[in-house]
C-alpha positions as CSV (number, residue, x, y, z in Angstrom):
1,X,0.0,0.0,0.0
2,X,3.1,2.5,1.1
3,X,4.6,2.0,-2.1
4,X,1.6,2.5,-4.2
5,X,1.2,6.1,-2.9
6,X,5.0,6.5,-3.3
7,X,4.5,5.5,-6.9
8,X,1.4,7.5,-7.4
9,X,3.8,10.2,-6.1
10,X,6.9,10.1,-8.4
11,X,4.8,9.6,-11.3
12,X,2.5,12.2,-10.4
13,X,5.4,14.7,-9.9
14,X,7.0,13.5,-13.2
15,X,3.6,14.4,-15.3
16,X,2.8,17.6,-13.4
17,X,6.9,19.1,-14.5
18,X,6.2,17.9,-18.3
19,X,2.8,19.2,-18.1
20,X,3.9,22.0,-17.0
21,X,7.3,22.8,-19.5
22,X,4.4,21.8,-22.3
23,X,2.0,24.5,-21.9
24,X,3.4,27.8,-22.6
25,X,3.5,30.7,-20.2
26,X,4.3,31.2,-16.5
27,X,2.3,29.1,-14.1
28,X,2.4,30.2,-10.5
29,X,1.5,26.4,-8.4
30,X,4.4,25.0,-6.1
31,X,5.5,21.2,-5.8
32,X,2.9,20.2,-4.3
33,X,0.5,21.3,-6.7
34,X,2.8,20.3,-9.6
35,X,1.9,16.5,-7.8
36,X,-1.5,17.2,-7.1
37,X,-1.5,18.5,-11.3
38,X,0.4,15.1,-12.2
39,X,-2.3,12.7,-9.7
40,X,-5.5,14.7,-11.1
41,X,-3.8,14.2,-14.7
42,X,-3.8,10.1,-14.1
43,X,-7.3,9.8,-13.4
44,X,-8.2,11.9,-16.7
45,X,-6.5,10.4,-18.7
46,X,-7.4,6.8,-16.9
47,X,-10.7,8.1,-17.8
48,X,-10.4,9.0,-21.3
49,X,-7.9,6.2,-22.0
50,X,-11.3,3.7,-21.1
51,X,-13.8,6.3,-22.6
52,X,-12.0,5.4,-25.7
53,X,-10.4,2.4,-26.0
54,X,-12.9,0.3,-23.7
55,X,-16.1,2.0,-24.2
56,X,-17.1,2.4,-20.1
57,X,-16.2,4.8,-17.7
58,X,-13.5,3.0,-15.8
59,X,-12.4,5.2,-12.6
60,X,-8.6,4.5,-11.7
61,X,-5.0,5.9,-12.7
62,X,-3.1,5.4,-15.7
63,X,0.4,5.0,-16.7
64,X,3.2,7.3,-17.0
65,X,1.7,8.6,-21.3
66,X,-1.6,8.9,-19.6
67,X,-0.9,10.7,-16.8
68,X,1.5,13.1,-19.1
69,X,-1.8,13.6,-21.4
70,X,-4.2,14.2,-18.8
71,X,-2.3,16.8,-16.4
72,X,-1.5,18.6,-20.3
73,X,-5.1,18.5,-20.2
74,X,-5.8,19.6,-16.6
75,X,-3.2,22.7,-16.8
76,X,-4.4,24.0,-20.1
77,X,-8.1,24.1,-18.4
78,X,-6.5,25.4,-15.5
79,X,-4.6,28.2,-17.3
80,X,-7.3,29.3,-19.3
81,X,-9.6,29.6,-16.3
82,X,-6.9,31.6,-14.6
83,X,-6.1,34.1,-17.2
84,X,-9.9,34.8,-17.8
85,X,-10.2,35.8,-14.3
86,X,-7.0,38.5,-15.1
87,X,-8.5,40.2,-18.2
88,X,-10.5,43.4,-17.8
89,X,-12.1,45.0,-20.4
């Protein structure tokens, strides 16, 4: 179980910092959102890896290319959502 959550962990931090040198611009989140980013990013792309391949929403984490594609996913949400709030007109 300990190593589970250590592995959920160090992949989790290894998808957040690609995620994160992918999508262009500044983003102001710390380590431990950069690991929260990479955790959040394996469940989407769990998600849309079984949306897609299997047909049924499966709930559960994916490997290392999934996690990378879903916390891509996650920031770019997140950075548009963030920068909308910034603009005034």
């Amino acid at each position: 179980m300990l190593w589970n959550i250590i592995v959920l962990i160090v992949i989790g931090l290894i998808a957040g910092f690609i995620a994160r040198a992918v999508i262009p611009g500044k983003q102001d989140i710390g380590i431990v959102a950069t690991i929260v980013l990479g955790i959040i990013g394996s469940l989407v792309g769990n998600l849309l890896g079984s949306l897609i391949f299997h047909g049924r929403f499966e709930l559960g984490t994916s490997g290392i290319i999934g996690s990378i594609i879903g916390a891509i996913i996650v920031l770019g949400i997140y950075v548009a959502a963030t920068n909308r709030r910034g603009v005034t007109r």
